[in-house]
C-alpha positions as CSV (number, residue, x, y, z in Angstrom):
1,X,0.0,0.0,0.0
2,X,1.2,2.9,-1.1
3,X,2.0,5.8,2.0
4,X,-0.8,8.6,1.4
5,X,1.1,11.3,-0.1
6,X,-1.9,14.1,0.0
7,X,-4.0,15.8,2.8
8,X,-7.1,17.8,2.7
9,X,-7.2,20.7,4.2
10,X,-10.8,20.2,5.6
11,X,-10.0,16.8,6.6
12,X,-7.9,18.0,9.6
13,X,-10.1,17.6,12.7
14,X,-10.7,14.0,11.6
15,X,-10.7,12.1,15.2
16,X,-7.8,9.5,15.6
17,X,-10.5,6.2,15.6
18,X,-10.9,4.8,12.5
19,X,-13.0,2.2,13.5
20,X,-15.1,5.1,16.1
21,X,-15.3,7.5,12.5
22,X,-16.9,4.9,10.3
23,X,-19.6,2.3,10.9
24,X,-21.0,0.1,8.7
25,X,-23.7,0.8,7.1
26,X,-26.9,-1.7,5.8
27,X,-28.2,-0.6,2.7
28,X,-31.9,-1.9,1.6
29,X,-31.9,-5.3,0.5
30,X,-33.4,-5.6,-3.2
31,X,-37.0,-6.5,-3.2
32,X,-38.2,-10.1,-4.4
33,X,-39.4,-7.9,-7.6
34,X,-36.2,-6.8,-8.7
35,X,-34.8,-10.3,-8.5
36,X,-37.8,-11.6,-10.9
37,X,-36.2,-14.3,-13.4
38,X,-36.8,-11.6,-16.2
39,X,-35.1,-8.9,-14.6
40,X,-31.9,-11.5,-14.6
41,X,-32.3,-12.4,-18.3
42,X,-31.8,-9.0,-19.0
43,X,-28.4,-7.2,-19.0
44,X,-25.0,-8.4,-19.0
45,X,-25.0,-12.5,-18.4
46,X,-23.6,-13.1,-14.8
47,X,-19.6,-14.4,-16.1
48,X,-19.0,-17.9,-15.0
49,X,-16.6,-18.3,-11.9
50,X,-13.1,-20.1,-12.5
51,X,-13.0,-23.4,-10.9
52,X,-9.5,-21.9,-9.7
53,X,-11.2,-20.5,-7.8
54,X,-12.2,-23.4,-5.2
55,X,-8.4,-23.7,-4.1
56,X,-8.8,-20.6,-2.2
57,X,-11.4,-19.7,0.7
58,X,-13.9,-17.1,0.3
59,X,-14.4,-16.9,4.4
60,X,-10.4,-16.5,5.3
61,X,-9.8,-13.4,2.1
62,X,-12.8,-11.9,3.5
63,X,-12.1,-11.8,7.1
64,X,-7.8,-10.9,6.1
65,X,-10.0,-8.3,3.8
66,X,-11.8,-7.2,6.8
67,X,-8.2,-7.0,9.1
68,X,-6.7,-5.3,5.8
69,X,-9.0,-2.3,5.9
70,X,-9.3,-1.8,9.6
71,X,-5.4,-1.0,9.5
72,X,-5.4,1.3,6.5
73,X,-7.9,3.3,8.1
74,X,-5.9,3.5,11.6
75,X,-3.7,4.3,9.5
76,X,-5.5,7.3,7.2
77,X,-7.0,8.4,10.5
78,X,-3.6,8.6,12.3
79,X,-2.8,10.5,9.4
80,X,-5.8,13.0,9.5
81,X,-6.8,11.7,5.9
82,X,-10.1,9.5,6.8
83,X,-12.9,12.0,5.6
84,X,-15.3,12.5,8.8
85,X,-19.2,11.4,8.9
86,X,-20.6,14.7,7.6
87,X,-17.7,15.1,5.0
88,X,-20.2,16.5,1.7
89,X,-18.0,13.9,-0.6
90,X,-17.8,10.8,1.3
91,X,-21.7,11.5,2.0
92,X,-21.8,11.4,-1.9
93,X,-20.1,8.4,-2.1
94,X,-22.3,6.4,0.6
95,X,-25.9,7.5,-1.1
96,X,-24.4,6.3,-4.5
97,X,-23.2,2.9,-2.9
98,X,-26.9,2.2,-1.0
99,X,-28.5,2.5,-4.7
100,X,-25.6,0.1,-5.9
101,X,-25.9,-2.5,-3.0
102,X,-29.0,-3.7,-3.5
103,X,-28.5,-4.7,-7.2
104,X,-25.6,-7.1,-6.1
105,X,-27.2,-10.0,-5.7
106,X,-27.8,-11.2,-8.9
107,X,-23.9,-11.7,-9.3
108,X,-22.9,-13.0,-5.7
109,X,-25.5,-14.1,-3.2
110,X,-22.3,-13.7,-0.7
111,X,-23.2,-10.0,-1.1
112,X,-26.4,-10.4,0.4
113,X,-24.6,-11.1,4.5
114,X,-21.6,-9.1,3.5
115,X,-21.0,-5.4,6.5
116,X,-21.1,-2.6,3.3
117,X,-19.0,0.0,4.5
118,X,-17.6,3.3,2.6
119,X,-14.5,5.3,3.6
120,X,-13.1,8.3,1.6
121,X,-9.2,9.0,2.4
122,X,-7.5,12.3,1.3
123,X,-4.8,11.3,-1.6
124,X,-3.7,12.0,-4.6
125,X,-3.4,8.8,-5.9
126,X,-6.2,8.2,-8.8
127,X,-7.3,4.9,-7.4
128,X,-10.5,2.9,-5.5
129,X,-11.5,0.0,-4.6
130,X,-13.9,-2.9,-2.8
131,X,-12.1,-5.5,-1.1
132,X,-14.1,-8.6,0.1
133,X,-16.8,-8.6,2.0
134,X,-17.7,-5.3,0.9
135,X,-15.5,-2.5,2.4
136,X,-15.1,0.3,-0.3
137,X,-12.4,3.2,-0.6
138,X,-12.5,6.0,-2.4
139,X,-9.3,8.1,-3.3
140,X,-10.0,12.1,-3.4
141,X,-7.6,12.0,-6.8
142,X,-9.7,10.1,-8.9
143,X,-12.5,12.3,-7.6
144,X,-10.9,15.3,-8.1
145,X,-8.6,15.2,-10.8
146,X,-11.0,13.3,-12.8
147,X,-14.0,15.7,-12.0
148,X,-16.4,12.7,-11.7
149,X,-20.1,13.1,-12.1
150,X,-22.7,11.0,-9.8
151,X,-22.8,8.5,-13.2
152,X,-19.0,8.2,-13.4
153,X,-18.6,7.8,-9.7
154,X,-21.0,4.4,-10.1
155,X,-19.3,3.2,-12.8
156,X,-15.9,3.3,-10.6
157,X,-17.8,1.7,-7.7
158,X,-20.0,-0.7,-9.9
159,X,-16.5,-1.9,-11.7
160,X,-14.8,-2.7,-8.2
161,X,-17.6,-4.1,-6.8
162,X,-17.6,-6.4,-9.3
163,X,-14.4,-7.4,-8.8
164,X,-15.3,-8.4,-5.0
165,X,-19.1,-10.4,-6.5
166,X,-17.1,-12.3,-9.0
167,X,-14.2,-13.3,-6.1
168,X,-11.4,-12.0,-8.7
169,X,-9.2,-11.8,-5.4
170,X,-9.9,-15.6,-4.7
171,X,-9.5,-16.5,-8.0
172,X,-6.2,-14.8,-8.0
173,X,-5.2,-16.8,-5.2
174,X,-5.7,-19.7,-6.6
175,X,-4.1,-19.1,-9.7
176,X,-0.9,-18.6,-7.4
177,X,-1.3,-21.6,-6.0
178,X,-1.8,-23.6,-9.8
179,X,1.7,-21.3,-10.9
180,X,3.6,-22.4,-7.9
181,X,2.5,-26.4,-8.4
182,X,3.9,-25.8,-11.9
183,X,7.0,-23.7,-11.0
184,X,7.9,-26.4,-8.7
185,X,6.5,-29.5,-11.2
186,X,8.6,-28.3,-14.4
187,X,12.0,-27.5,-11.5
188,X,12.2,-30.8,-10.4
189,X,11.6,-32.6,-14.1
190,X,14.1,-30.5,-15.3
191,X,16.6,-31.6,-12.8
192,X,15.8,-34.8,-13.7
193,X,16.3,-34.3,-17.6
194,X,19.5,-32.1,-16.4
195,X,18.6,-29.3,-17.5
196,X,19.3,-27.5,-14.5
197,X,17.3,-24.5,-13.8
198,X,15.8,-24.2,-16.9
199,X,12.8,-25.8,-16.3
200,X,11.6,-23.6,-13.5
201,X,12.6,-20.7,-15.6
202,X,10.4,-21.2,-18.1
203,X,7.2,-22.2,-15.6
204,X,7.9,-18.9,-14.2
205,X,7.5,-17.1,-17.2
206,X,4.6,-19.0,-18.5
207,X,2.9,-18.7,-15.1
208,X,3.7,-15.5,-15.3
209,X,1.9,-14.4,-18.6
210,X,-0.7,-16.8,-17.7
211,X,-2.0,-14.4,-14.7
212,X,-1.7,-11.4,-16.8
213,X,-3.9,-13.1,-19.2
214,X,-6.9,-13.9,-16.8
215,X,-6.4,-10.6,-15.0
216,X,-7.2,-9.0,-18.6
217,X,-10.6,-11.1,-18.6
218,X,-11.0,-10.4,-14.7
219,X,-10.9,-6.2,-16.1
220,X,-13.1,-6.6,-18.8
221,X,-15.6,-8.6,-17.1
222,X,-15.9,-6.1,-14.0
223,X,-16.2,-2.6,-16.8
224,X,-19.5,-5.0,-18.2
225,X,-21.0,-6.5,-15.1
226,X,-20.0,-2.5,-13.1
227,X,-22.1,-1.2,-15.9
228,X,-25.2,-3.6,-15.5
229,X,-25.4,-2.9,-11.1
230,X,-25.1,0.9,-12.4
231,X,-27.7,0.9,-14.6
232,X,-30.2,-0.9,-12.5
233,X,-29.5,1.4,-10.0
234,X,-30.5,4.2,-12.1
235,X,-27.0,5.7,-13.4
236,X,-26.5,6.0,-17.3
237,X,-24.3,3.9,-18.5
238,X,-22.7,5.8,-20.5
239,X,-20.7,7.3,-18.3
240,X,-18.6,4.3,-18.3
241,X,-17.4,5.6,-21.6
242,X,-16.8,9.0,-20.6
243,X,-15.2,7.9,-17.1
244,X,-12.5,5.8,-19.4
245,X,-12.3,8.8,-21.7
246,X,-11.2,10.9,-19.2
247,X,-8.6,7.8,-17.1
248,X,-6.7,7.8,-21.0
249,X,-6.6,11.7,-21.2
250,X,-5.1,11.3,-17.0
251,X,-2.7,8.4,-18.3
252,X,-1.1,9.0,-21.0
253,X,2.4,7.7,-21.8
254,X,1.0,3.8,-20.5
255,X,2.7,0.8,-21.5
256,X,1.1,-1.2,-24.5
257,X,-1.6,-3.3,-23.7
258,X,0.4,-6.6,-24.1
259,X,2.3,-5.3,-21.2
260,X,-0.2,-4.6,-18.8
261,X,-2.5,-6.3,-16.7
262,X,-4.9,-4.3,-18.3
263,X,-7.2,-3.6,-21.3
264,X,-5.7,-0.7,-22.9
265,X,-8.4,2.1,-22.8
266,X,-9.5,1.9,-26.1
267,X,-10.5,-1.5,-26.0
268,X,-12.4,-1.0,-22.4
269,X,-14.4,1.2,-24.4
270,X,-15.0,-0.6,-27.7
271,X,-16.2,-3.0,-25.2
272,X,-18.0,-1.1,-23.1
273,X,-20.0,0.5,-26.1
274,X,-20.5,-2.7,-27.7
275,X,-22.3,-3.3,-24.4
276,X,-24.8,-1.0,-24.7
277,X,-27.5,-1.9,-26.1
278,X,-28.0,-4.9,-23.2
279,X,-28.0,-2.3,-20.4
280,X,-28.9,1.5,-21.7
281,X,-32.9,-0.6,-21.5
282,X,-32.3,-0.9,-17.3
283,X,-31.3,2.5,-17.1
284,X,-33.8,3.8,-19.4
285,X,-36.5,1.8,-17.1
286,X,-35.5,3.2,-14.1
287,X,-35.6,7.0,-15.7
288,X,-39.4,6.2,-17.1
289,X,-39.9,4.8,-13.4
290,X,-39.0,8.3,-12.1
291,X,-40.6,10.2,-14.3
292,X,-43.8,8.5,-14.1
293,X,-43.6,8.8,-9.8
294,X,-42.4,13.1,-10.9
295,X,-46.0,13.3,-13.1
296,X,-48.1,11.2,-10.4
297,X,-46.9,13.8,-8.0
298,X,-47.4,16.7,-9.2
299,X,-50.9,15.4,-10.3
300,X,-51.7,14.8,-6.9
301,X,-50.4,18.3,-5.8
302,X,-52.6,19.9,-8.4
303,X,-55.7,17.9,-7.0
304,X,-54.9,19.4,-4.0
């Protein structure tokens, strides 16, 4: 983790208990409605979990997740960077996240038990994130220096909570343990051929692009299925496009994408607009929705 290099100015009285600043919060459960087996055949398909997965244990990443975030905030608070309670921005952040929450289900009934919680920390590092179990950070940089909108702000938070639904972490973890079988499967044949270390040279290498190639999928999968929980929600999805947009104008000068663990930008959003069509219906559902209750009211006030 990365030491916080910025500090807010209004994020000085921020008291020295992390765990005293921030509670966890419950947002609404979805109702039975919006879990109807038509509302799932729509939108992006829920993406099959590896069966690398199974090597590692959901209950022991969450609970080192938990452990995880308790020290970074002990250690943002220590720092005077936690945002307080009645901080306008993190306030932002947490209504956002309880219209997210309750469209997770459909791609991890885990979600459903998991202690939400939302924490800003004053940085300038252009980053955020959900770690298992549900416990979201928020950098100010990507905030700020990105100039979000409520729309691009859920795409961030839709993106990384995918990544905690589809267990990406787990998955990880158990693609480490599948390299390091195979590091030490192709060393000792090796010996035994005598080729010396030749063998476990070459594992590592192929292990090595192996993981970049699934963390690739892992990235694209999360921009799709961040999208769908967005748009349910009520946030157009577009923004994804325009959030990506503005991360390439912030980043320029990145390596080439067969270098990264990630999509290059451009094809995040050839993606992302290919996508489209499966979720802008959600969204625009959820906008008739509102405008209907906006008429109904104002009838009713008319009447009056």
């Amino acid at each position: 983790m990365r030491s916080i290099c910025f500090v807010l100015a209004a994020l000085i009285a921020v008291a020295t208990s992390a765990t005293a600043q921030q509670q966890p919060f419950d947002a609404p459960a979805a109702k039975s409605s919006t879990r109807s087996a038509a509302a799932d055949a729509e939108g992006i398909p829920v993406p099959k979990k590896s069966r690398v997965a199974s090597l590692a244990s959901s209950e022991k990443l969450e609970r080192e997740a938990t452990a995880q975030y308790a020290k970074l905030l002990d250690s943002a608070a220590s720092q005077k960077a936690l945002a307080p309670t009645d901080y306008p921005q993190l306030q932002r952040l947490q209504a956002i996240a309880s219209r997210l929450i309750p469209y997770t289900h459909r791609f991890s009934n885990r979600a459903d038990d998991w202690r939400w919680e939302v924490n800003l920390i004053g940085s300038k590092q252009v980053n955020a994130f959900v770690m298992p179990g549900g416990k979201i950070v928020f950098y100010t940089g990507i905030i700020e220096k990105l100039n979000l909108t409520d729309d691009e702000i859920a795409m961030v938070m839709g993106h990384e909570m995918a990544h905690a639904l589809l267990e990406h972490g787990r998955e990880r973890a158990g693609q480490q343990k599948v390299a390091q079988a195979a590091t030490i499967g192709a060393s000792v044949l090796s010996q035994v051929m005598g080729y010396g270390d030749l063998g476990g040279l070459l594992a590592s290498q192929t292990s090595k692009f192996t993981l970049l190639s699934f963390s690739r999928g892992d990235e694209s999968d999360a921009d799709l299925v961040g999208m769908d929980i967005a748009a349910r929600a009520g946030y157009d999805p577009r923004a994804g496009i325009s959030l990506w947009q503005k991360m390439a104008e912030a980043s320029k000068g990145e390596p080439p994408q067969f270098l990264s663990t990630h999509p290059s930008h451009a094809t995040r959003i050839d993606s992302m607009r290919g996508a489209l069509p499966k979720v802008i219906p959600l969204y625009e559902r959820v906008q008739a929705t509102k405008t209907g209750d906006s008429t109904a009211s104002d009838t009713s006030q008319k009447s009056q």
